[in-house]
N, C-alpha and C positions, 0 to 999 in steps of 0.2 A: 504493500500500500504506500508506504515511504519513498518507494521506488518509482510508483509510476507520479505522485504528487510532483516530486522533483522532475521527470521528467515533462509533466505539462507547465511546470514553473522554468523551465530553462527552454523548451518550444513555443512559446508565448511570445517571447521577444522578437525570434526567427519569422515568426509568422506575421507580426505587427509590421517587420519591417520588407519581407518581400510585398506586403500588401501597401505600403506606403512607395515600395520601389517600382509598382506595375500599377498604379493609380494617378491620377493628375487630376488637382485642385475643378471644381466642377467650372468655373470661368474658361477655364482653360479647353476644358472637352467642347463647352457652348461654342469659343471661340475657332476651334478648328474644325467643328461640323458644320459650323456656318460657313466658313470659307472654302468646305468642298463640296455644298451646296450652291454657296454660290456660281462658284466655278464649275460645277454641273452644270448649271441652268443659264447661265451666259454662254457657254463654248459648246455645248450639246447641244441642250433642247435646245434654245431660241431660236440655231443655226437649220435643225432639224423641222422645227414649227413653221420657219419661215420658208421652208420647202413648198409644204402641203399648203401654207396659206397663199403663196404666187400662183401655186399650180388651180388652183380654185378660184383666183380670183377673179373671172370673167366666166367664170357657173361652170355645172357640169358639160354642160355641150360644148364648150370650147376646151376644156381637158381632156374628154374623150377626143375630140378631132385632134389635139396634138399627142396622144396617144395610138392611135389608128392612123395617121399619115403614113403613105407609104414608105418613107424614108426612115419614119420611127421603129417599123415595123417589121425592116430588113436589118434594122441595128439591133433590134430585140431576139429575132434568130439566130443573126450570126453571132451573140454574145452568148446566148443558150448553146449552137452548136460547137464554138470555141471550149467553155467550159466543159462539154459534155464529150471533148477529145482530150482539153489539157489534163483534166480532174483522173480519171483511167489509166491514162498512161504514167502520172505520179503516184498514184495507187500502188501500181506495179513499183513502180523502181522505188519508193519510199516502204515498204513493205521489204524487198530483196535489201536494201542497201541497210536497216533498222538491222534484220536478221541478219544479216552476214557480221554488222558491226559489232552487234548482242551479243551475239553466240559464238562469235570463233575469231580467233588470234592471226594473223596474215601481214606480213608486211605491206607497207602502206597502210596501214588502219588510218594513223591521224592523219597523211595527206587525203585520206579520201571524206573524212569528217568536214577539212576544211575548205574542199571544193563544194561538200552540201552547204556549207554557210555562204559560200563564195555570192547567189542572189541578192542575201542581205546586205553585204559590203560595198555593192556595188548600182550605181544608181540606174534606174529603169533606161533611162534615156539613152545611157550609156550601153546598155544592153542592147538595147533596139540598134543601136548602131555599129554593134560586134556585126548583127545579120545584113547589116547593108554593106557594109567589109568584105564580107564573106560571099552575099549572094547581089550583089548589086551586080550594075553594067560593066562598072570598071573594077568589081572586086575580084574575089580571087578564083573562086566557079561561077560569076558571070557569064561571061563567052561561052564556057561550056555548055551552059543551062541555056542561054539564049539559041545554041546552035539547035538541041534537042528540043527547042521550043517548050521547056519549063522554067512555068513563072512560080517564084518562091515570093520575092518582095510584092507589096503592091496587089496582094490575093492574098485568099485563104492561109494558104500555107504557113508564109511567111508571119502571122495574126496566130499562130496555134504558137508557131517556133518562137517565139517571144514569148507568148503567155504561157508554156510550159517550163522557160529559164527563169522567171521570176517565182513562179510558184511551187519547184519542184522540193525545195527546203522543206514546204510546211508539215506532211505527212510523216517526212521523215523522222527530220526531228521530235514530232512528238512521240513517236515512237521509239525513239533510241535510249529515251531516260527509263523510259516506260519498263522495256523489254529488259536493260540491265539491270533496273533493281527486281524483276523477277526471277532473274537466271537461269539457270539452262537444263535444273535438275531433273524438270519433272520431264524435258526430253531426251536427255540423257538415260531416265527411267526406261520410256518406252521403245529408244532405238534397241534399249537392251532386251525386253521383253520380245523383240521380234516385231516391232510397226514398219512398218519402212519410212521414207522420210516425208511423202505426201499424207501420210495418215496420222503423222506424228505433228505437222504444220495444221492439218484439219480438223483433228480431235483437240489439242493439247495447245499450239500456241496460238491460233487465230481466235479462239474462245478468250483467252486470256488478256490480249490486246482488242475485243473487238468495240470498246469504247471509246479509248485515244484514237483507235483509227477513225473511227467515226466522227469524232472531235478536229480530226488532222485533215479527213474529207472534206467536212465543212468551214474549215478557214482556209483549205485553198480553193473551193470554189468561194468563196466570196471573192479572195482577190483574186480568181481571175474572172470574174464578171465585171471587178470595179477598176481591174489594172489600165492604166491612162500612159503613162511615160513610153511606154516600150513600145506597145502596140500603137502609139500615135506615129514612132517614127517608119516604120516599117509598113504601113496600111496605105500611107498615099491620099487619104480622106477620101475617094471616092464616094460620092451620094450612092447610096443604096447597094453598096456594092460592098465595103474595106469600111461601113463606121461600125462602130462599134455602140453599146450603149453610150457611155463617159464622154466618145466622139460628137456621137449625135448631141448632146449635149452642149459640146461645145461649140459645135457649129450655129445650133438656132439662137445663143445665146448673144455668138458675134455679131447677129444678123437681126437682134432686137426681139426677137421673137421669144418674147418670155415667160409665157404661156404652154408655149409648147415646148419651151427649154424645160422648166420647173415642173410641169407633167411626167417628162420624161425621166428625171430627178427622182422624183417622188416614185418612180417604180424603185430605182436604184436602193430608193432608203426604205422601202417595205420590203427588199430583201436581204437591207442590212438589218433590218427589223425582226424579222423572219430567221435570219442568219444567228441572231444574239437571242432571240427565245429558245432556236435548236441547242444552241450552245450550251444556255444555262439548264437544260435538262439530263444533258449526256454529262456535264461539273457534277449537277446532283446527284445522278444515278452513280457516278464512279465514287463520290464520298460513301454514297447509300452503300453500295458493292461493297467499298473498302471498312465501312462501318459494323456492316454483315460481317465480314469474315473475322476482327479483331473481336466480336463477339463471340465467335465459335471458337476461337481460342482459348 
């Protein structure tokens, strides 16, 4: 009895003072909630409100018409079809490049880490004009391409090849932290049991990751639905043909057209909208996930 007395007499002070050491005077809390309020709602909302209130402002039938313009219409396909090439084929390679980094030892590991960062480092615009280097008139398969009559710049092509350099980081990475602090035991388990290694990736690790990946899916397509730097140099602006959503955007904007600029806007930011409600459900689900299991321990 002596024993525990003395010890809630000498954890008493311990406790007073971590709780004095991870607490801040209540003025203080008021005063930095206010200022990330504030700053929420000056650089967010208002910027985001005054989207949806230009794109309105001349009623529904003039937002739908700069939504339904045929111009709007061909930037809204080819940013869907864009995405729905760049997004796939990052899939793949951020998935093999996650696994290979995860799971196994090879020379070149961190040069190959620092070519996946290599998008970030490096500015969109700058990107976009590696591909006019490379596939332009005067670049270095130009002539080649122009001989076999394949256009890379100034088309399709060229609009995918840029939006899969800027985006090809995102999957990956979230996978790479992901998959290391899982490690490699439980397939280490069943190569031993006799799985092969398609059965061992389908059963055992894509179950494991299949929330990051789905997290890493959806912030590379957003940016590459909302990518502008890159795919501006390389697309040529063509009406109807090389814009892009962000394009079209900028062109009715130049051209005063703000109505139909700010319509087209407003689609952008219900998929950024869209994009941050997916978001924060696969966050929750992966706390919920990781909540689940520290309690089954």
């Amino acid at each position: 009895m002596a024993g525990t007395v003395a010890h809630s007499w000498f954890s008493r002070p311990d406790a007073r003072r971590r709780r004095i050491a991870t607490s801040e005077p209540f003025w203080v809390r008021v005063l930095l909630i206010s200022l990330a309020l504030a700053f929420f709602g000056l650089f967010l909302l208002m910027p985001l409100a005054a989207v949806f209130v230009e794109a309105c402002k001349k009623g529904w039938a003039a937002y739908v018409a700069g939504v339904l313009n045929a111009d709007a219409l061909s930037a809204i396909k080819l940013t869907l079809l864009v995405a729905a090439i760049a997004v796939p084929l990052n899939l793949v390679f951020g998935v093999a490049a996650a696994w290979s980094i995860a799971k196994f030892e090879f020379r070149g590991k961190p040069f190959l880490i620092t070519l996946i960062d290599l998008p970030f480092s490096v500015s969109p615009v700058v990107s976009g004009l590696i591909y006019v280097l490379l596939f332009g008139a005067q670049g270095w398969f130009g002539p080649t391409l122009a001989d076999s009559d394949i256009k890379i710049l100034f088309a399709v092509p060229g609009i995918v090849l840029a939006t899969i350099f800027v985006t090809f980081p995102f999957i990956a990475r979230e996978l790479i932290p992901l998959m290391q602090a899982q490690g490699s035991d439980e397939e280490e388990a069943a190569v031993v049991l006799g799985a092969s290694g398609w059965t061992t990736f389908r059963r055992i690790t894509l179950p494991n990751i299949k929330w990051g990946l789905l997290y890493g899916v959806i912030l590379c397509n957003a940016r590459a639905m909302g990518e502008f730097g890159a795919v501006s140099v390389v697309s040529g602006h063509i009406r109807g043909k090389t814009n892009t959503m962000p394009l079209q955007v900028e062109i009715l904007y130049n051209e005063y057209n703000f109505v139909a600029a700010f319509a087209v806007a407003s689609l952008l930011a219900l998929l950024a909208l869209l994009t941050l409600g997916i978001k924060s459900f696969i966050e929750w689900r992966i706390g919920d996930s990781g909540q689940h299991e520290s309690n089954s321990l």
